[in-house]
VEXTORTOR-933451 format. One record per residue: residue number from 1; residue in one letter; x, y, z of N, C-alpha, C, O in turn. Coordinates in Angstrom, 2 decimals, decimal comma, padded with zeros to 5 digits, always signed. Each point is the difference from the previous one (the first is absolute). Layout:
% VEXTORTOR-933451
{i=NUM&aa=a&n_x=X&n_y=Y&n_z=Z&ca_x=X&ca_y=Y&ca_z=Z&c_x=X&c_y=Y&c_z=Z&o_x=X&o_y=Y&o_z=Z};
...
//
This chain:
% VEXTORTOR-933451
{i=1&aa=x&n_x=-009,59&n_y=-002,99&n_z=+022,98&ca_x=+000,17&ca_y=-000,09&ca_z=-001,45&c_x=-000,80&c_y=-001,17&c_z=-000,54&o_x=+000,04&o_y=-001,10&o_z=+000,57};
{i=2&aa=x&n_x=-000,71&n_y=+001,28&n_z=-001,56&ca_x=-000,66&ca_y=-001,27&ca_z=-000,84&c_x=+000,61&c_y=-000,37&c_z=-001,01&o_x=+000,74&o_y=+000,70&o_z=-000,69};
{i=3&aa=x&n_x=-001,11&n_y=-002,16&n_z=+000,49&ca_x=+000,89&ca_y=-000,78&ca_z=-000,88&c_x=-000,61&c_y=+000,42&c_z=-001,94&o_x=+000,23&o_y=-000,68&o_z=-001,00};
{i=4&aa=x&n_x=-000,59&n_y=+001,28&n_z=+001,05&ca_x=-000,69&ca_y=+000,55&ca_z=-001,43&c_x=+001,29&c_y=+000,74&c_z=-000,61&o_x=-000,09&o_y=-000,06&o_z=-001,22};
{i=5&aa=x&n_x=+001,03&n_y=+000,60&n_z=+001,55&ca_x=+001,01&ca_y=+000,56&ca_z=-000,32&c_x=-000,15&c_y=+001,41&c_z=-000,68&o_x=+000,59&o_y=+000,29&o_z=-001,03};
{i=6&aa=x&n_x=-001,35&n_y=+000,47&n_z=+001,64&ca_x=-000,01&ca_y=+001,34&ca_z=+000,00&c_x=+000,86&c_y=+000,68&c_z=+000,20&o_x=+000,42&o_y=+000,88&o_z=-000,75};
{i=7&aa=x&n_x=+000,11&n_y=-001,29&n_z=+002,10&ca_x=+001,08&ca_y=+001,22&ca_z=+000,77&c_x=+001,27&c_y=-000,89&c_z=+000,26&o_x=+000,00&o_y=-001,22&o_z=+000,15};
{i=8&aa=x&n_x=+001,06&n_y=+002,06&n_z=-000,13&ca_x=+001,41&ca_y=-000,86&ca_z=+000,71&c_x=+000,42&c_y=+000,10&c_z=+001,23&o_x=+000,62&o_y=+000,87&o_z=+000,61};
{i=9&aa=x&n_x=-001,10&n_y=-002,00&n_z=-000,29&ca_x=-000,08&ca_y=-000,39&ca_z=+001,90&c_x=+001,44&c_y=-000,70&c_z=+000,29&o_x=+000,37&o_y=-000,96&o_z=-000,67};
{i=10&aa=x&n_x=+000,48&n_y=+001,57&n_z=+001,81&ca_x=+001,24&ca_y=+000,20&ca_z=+000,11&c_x=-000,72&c_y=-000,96&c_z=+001,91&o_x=-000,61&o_y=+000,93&o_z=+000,51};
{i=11&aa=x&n_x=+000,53&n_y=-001,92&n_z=+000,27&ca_x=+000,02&ca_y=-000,07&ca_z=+001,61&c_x=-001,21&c_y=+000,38&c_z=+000,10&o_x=-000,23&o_y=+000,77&o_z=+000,94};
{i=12&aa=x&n_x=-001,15&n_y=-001,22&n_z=-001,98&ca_x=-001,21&ca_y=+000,27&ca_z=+000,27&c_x=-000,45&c_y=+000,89&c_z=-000,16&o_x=-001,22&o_y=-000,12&o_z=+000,00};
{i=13&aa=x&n_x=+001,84&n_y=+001,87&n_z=-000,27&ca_x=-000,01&ca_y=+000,99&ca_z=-000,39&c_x=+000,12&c_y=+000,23&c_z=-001,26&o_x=+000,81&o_y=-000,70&o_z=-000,61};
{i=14&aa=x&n_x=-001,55&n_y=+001,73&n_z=-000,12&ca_x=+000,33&ca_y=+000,38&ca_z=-001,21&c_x=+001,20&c_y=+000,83&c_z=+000,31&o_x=+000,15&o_y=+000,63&o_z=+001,04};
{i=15&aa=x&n_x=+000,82&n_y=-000,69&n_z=-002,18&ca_x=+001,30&ca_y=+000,86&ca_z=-000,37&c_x=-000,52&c_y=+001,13&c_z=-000,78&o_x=+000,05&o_y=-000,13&o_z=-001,22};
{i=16&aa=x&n_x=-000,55&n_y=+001,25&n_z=+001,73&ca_x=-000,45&ca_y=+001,21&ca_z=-000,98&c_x=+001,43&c_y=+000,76&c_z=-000,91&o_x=+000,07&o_y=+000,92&o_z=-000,82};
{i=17&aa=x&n_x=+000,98&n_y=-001,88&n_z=+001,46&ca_x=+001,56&ca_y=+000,89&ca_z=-000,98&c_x=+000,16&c_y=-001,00&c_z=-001,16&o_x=+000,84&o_y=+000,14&o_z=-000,89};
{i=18&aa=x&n_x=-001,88&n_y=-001,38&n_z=+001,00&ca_x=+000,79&ca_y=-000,68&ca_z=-001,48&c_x=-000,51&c_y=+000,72&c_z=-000,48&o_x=-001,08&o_y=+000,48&o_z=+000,35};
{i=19&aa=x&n_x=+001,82&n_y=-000,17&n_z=-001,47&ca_x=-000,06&ca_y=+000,35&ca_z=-001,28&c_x=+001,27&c_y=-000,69&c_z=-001,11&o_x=+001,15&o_y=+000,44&o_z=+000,10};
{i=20&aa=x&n_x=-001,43&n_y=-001,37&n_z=-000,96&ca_x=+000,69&ca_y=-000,54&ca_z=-000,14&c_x=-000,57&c_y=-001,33&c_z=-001,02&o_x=-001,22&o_y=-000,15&o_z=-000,02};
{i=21&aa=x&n_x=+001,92&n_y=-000,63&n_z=-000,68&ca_x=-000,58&ca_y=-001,47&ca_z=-000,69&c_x=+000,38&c_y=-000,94&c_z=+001,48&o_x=+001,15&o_y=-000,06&o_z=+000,43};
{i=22&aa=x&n_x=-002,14&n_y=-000,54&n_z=+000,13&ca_x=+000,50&ca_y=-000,64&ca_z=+000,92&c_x=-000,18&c_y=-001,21&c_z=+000,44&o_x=-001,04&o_y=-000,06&o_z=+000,65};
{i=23&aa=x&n_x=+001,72&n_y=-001,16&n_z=-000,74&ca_x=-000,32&ca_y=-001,89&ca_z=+000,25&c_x=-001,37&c_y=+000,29&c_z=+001,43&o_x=+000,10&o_y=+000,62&o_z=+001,05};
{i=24&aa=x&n_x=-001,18&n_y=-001,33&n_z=-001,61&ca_x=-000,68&ca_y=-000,56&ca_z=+001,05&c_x=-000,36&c_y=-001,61&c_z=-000,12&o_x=+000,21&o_y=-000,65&o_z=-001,03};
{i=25&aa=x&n_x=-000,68&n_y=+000,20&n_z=+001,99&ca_x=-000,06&ca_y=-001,72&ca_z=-000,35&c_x=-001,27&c_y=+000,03&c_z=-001,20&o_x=-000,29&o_y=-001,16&o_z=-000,28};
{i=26&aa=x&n_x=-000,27&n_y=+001,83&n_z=-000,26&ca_x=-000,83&ca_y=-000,37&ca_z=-001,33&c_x=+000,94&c_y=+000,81&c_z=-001,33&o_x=-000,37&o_y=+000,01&o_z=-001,17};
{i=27&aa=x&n_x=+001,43&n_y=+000,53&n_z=+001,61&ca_x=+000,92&ca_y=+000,55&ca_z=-001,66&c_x=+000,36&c_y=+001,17&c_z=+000,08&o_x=-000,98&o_y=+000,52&o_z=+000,54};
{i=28&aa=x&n_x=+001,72&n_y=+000,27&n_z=-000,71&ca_x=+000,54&ca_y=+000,93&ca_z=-000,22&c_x=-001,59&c_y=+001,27&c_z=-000,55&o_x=-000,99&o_y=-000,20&o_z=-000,70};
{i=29&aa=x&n_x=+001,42&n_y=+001,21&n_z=+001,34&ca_x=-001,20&ca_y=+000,83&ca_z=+000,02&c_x=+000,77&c_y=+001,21&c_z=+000,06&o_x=+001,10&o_y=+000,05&o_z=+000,56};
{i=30&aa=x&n_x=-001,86&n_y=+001,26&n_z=-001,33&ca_x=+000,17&ca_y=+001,34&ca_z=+000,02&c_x=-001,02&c_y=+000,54&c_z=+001,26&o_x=-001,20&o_y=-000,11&o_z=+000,24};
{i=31&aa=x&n_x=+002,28&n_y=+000,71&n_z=+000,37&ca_x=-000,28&ca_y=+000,63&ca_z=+001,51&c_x=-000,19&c_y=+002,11&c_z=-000,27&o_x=+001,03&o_y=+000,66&o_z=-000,14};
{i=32&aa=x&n_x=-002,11&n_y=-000,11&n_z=+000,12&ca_x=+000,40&ca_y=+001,53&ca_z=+000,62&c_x=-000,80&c_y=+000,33&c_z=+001,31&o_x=-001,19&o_y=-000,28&o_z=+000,19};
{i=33&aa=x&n_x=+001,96&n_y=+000,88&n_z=+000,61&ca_x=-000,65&ca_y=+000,06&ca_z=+001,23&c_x=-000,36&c_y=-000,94&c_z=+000,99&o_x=-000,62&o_y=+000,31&o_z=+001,02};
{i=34&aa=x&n_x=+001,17&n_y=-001,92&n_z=-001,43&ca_x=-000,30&ca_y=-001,31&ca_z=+000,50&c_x=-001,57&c_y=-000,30&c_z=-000,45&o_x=-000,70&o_y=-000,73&o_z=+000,70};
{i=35&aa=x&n_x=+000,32&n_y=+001,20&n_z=-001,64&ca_x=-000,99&ca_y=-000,34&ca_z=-001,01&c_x=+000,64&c_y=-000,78&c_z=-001,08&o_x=+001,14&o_y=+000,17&o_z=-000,45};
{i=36&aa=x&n_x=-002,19&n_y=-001,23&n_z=+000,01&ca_x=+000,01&ca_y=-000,32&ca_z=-001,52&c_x=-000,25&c_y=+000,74&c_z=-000,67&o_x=-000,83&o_y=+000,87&o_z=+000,25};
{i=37&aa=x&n_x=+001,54&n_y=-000,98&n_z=-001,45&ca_x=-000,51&ca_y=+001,41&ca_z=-001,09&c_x=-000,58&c_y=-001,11&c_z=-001,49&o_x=+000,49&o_y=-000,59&o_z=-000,97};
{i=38&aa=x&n_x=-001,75&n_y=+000,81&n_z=+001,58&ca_x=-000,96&ca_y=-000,72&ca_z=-001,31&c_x=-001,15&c_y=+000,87&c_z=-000,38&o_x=-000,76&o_y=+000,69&o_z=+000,67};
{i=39&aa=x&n_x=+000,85&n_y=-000,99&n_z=-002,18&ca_x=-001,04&ca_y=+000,04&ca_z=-000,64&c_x=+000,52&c_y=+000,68&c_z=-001,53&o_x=-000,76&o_y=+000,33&o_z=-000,91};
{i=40&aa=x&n_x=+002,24&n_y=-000,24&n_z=+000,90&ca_x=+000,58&ca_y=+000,52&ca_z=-001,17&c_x=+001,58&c_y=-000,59&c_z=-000,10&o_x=+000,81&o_y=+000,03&o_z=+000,93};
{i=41&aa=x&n_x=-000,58&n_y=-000,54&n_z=-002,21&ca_x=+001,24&ca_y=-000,60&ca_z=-000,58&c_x=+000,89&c_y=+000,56&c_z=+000,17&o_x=-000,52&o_y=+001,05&o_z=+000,38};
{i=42&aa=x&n_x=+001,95&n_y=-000,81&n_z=-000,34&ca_x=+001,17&ca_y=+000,87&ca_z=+000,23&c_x=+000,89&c_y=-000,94&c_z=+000,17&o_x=-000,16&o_y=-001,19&o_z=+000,29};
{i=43&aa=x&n_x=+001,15&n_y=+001,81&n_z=-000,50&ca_x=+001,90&ca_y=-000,12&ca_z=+000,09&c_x=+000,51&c_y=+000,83&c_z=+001,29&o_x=+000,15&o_y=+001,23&o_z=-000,02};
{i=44&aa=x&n_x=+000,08&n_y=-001,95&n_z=+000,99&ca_x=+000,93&ca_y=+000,60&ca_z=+001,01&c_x=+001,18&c_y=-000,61&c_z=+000,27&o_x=+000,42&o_y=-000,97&o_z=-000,63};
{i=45&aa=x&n_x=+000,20&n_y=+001,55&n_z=+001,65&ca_x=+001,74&ca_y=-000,65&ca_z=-000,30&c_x=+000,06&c_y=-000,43&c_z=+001,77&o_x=-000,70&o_y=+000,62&o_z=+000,80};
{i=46&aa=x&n_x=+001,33&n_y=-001,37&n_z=-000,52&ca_x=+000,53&ca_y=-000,93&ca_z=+001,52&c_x=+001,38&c_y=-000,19&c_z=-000,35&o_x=+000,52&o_y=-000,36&o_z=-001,05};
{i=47&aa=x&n_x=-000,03&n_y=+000,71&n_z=+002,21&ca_x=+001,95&ca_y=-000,97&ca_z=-000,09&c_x=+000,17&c_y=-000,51&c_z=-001,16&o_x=+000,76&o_y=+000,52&o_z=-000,81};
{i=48&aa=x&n_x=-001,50&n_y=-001,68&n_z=+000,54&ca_x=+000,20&ca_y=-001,01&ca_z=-000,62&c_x=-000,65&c_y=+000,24&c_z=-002,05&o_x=-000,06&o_y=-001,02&o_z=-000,70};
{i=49&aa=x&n_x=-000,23&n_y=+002,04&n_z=+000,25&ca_x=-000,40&ca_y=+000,64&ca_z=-001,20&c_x=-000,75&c_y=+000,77&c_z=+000,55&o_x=-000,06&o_y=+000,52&o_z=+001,11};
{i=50&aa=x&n_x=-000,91&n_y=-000,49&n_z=-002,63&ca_x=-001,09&ca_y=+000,73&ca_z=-000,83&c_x=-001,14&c_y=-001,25&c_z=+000,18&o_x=+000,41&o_y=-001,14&o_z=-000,25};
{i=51&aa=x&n_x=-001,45&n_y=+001,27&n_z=+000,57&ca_x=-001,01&ca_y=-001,24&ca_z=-000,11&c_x=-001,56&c_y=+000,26&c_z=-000,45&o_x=-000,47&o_y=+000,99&o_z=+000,54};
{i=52&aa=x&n_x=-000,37&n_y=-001,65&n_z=-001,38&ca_x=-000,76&ca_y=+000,28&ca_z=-000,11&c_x=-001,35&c_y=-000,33&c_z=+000,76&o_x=-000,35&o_y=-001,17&o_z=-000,17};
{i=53&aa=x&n_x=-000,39&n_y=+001,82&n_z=+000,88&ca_x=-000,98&ca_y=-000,02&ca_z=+000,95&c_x=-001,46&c_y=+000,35&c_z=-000,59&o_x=-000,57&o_y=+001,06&o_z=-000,29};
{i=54&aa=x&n_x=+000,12&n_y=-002,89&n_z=+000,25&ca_x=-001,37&ca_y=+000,06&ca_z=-000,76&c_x=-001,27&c_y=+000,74&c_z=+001,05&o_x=+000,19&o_y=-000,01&o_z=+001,21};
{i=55&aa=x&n_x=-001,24&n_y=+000,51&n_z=-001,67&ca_x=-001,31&ca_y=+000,88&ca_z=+000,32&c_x=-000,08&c_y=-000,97&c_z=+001,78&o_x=-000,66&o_y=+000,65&o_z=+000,80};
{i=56&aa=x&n_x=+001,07&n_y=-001,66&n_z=-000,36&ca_x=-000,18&ca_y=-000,51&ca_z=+001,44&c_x=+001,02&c_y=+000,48&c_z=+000,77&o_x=+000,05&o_y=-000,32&o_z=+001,18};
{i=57&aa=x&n_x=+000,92&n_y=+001,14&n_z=-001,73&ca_x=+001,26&ca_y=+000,25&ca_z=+001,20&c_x=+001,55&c_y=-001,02&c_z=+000,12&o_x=+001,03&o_y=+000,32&o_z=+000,58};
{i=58&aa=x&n_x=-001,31&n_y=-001,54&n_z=-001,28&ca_x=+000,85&ca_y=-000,83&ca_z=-000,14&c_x=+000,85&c_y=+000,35&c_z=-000,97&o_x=-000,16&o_y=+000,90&o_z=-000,82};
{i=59&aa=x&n_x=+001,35&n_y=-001,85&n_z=+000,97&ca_x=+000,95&ca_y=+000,13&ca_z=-001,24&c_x=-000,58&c_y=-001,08&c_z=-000,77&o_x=-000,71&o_y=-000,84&o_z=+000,55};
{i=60&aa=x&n_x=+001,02&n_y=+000,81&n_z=-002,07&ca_x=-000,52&ca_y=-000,88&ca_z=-000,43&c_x=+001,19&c_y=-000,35&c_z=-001,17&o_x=+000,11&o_y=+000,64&o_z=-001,05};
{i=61&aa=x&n_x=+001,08&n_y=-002,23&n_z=+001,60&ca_x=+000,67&ca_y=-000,63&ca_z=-000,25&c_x=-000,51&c_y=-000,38&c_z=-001,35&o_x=+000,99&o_y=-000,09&o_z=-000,73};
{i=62&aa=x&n_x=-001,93&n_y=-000,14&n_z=+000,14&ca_x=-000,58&ca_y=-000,89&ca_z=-000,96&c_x=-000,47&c_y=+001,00&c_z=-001,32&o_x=-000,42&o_y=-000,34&o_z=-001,11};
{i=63&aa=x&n_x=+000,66&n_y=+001,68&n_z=+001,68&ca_x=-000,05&ca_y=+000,73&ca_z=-000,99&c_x=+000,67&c_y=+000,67&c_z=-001,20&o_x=+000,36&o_y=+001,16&o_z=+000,19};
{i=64&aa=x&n_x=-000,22&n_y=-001,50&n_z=-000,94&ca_x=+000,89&ca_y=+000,89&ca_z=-001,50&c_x=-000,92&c_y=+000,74&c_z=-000,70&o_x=-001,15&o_y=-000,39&o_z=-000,16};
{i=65&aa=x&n_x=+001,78&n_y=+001,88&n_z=-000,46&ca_x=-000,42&ca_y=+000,88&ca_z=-000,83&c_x=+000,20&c_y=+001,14&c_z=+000,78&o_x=+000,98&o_y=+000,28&o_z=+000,70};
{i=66&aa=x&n_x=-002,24&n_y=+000,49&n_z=-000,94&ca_x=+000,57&ca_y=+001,62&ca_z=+000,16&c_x=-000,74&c_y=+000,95&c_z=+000,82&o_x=-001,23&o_y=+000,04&o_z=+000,08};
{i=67&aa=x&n_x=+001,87&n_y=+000,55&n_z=+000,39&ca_x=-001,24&ca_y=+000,21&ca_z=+001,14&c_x=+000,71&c_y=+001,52&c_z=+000,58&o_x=+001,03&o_y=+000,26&o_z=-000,62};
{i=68&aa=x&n_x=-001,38&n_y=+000,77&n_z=+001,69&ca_x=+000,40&ca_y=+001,60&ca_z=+000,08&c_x=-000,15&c_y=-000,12&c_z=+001,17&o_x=-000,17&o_y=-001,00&o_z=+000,69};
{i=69&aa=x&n_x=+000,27&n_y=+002,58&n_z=-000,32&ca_x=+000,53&ca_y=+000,75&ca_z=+001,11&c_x=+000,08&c_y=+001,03&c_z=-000,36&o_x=-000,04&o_y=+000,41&o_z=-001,16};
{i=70&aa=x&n_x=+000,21&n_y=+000,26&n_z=+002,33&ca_x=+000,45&ca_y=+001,78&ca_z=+000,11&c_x=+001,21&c_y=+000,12&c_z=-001,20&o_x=+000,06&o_y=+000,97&o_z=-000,76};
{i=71&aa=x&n_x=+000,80&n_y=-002,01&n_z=+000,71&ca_x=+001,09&ca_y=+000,56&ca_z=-000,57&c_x=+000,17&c_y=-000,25&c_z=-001,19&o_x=+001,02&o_y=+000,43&o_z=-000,53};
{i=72&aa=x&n_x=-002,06&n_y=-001,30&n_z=-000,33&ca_x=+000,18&ca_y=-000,40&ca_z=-001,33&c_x=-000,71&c_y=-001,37&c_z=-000,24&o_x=-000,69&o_y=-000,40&o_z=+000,93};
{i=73&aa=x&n_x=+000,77&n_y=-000,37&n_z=-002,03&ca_x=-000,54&ca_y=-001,66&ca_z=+000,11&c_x=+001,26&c_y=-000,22&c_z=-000,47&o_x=+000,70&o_y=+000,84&o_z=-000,57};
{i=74&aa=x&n_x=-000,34&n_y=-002,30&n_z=+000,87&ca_x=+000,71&ca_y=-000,83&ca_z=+000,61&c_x=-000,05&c_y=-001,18&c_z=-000,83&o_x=-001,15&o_y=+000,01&o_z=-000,43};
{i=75&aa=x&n_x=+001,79&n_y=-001,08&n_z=-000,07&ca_x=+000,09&ca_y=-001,03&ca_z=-000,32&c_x=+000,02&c_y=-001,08&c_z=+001,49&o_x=+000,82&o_y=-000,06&o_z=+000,92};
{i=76&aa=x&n_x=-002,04&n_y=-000,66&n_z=-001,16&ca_x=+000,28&ca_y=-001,09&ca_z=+001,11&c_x=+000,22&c_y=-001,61&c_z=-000,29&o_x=-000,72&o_y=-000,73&o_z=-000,68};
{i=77&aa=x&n_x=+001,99&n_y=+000,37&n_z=+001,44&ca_x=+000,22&ca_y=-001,70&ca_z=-000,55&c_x=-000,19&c_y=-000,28&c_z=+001,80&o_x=+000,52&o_y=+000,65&o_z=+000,91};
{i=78&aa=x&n_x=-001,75&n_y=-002,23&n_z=-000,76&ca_x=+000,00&ca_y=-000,39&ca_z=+000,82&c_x=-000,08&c_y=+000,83&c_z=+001,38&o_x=+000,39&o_y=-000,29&o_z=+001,13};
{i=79&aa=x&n_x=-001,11&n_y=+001,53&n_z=-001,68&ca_x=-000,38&ca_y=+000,60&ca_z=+001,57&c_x=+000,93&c_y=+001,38&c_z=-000,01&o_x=-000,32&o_y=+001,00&o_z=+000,64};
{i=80&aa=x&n_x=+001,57&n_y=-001,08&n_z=-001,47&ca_x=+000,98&ca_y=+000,92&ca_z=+000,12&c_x=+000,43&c_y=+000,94&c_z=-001,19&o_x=+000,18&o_y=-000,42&o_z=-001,14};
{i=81&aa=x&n_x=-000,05&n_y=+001,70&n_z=+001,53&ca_x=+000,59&ca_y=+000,63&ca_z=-000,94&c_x=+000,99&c_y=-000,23&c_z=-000,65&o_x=+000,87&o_y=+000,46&o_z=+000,74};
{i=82&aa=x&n_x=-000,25&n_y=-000,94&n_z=-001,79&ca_x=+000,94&ca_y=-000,88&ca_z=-000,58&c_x=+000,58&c_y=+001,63&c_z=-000,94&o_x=-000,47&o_y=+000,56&o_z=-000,99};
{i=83&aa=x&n_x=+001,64&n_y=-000,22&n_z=+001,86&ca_x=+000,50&ca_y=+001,44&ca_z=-000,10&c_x=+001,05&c_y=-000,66&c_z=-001,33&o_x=+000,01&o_y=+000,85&o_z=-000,88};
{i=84&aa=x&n_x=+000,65&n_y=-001,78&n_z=+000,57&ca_x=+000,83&ca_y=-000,66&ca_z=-000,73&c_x=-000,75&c_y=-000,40&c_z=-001,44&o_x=+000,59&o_y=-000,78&o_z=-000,75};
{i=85&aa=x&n_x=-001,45&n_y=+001,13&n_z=+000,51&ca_x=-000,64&ca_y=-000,02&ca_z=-001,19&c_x=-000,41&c_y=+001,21&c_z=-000,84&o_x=-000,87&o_y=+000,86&o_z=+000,14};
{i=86&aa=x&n_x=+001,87&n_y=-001,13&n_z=-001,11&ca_x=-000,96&ca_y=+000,45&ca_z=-001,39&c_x=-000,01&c_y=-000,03&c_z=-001,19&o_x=+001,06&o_y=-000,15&o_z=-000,60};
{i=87&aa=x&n_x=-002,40&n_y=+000,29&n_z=-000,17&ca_x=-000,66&ca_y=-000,68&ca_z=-000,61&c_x=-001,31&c_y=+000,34&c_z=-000,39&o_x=-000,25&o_y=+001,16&o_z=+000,32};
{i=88&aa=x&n_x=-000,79&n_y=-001,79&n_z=-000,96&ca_x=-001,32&ca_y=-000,12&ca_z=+000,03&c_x=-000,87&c_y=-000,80&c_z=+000,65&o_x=+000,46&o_y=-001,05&o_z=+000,45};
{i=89&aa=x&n_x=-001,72&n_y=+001,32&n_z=-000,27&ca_x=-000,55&ca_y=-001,03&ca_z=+001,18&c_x=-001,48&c_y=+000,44&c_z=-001,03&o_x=-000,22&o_y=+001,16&o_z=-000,35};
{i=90&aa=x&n_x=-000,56&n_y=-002,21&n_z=+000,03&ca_x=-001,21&ca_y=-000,31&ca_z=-000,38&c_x=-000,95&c_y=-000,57&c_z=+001,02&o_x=+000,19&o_y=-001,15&o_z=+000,39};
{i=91&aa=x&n_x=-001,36&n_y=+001,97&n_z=+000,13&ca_x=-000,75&ca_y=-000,33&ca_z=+000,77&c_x=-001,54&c_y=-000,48&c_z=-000,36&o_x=-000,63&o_y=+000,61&o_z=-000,87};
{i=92&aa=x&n_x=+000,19&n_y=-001,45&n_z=+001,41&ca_x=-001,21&ca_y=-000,62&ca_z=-000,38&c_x=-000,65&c_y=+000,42&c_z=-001,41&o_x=-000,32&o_y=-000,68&o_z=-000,97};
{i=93&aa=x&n_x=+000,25&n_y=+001,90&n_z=+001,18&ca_x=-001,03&ca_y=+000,56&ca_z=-000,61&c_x=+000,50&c_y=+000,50&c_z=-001,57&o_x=-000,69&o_y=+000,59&o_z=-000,83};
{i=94&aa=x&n_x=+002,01&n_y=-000,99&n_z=+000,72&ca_x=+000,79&ca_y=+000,20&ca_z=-001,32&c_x=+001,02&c_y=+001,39&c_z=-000,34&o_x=+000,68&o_y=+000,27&o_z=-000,99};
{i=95&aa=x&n_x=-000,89&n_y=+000,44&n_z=+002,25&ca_x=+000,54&ca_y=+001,48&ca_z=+000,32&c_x=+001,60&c_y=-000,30&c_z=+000,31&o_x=+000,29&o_y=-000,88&o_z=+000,81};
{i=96&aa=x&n_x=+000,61&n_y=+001,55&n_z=-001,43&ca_x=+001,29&ca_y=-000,36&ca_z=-000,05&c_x=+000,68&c_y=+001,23&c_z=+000,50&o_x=+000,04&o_y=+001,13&o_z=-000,49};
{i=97&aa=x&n_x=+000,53&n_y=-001,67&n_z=+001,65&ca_x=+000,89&ca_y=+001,40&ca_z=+000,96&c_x=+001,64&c_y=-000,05&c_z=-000,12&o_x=+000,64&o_y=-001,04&o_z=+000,14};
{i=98&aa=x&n_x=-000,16&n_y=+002,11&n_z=-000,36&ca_x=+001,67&ca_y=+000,04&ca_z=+000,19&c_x=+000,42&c_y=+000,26&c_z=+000,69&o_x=+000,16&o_y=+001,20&o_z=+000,20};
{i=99&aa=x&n_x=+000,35&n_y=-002,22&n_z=+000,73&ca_x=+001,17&ca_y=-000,05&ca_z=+000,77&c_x=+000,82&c_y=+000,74&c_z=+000,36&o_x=+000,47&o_y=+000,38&o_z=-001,07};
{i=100&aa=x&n_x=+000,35&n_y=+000,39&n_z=+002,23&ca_x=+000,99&ca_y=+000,20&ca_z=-000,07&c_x=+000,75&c_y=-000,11&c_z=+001,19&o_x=-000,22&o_y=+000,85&o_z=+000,87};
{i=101&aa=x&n_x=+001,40&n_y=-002,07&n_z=-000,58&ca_x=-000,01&ca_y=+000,03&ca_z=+001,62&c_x=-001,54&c_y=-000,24&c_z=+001,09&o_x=-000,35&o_y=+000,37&o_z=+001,12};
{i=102&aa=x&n_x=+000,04&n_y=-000,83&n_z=-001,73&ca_x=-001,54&ca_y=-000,66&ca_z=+000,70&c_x=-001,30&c_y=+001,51&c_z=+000,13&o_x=-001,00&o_y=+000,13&o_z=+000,71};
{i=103&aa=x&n_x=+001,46&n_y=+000,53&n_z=-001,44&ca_x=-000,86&ca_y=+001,77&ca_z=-000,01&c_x=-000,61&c_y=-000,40&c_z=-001,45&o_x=+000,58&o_y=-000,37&o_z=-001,02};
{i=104&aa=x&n_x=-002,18&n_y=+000,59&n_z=+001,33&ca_x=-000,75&ca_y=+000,07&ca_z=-001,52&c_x=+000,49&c_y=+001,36&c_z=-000,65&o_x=-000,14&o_y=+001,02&o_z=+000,67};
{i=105&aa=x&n_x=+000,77&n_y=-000,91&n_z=-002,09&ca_x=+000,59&ca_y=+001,61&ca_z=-000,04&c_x=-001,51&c_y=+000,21&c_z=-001,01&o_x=-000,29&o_y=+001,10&o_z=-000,47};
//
């Protein structure tokens, strides 16, 4: 396994069953197939939530606003789908989304 963090190496071996958001010593990473899954933004869910996973495969803690998936876009506070909100959310660009339970309706 190489330290570039491509694949999820389980005893020097890649784990071809992660699939999963999963802690490695550089951050929490979206796993399919024990691949990184980069090169596109998304919302996937681990034990622990809903998280948003910037275009490198990482979660990205530092992130707020709004962002999709298969299943809809999402309100994100700090990396997380913030299911306990709603409301309006104004994004950069002056575009104003409604809330509902953390679902853009």
């Amino acid at each position: 396994c190489s330290s570039d963090l491509d694949w999820y190496c389980q005893n020097g071996k890649v784990n071809f069953n992660a699939n999963d958001i999963l802690y490695t010593p550089q951050g929490w990473y979206y796993f399919r197939s024990g691949k990184v899954q980069k090169g596109k933004e998304t919302v996937q869910r681990n034990s622990n939530g809903w998280w948003y996973i910037g275009t490198d495969g990482k979660v990205d803690f530092g992130f707020s606003g709004i962002a999709s998936n298969e299943n809809g876009t999402w309100y994100i506070e700090n990396g997380k789908v913030n299911f306990n909100y709603s409301g309006t959310y104004e994004d950069e660009n002056g575009r104003i989304y409604d809330i509902k339970s953390g679902n853009v309706a």
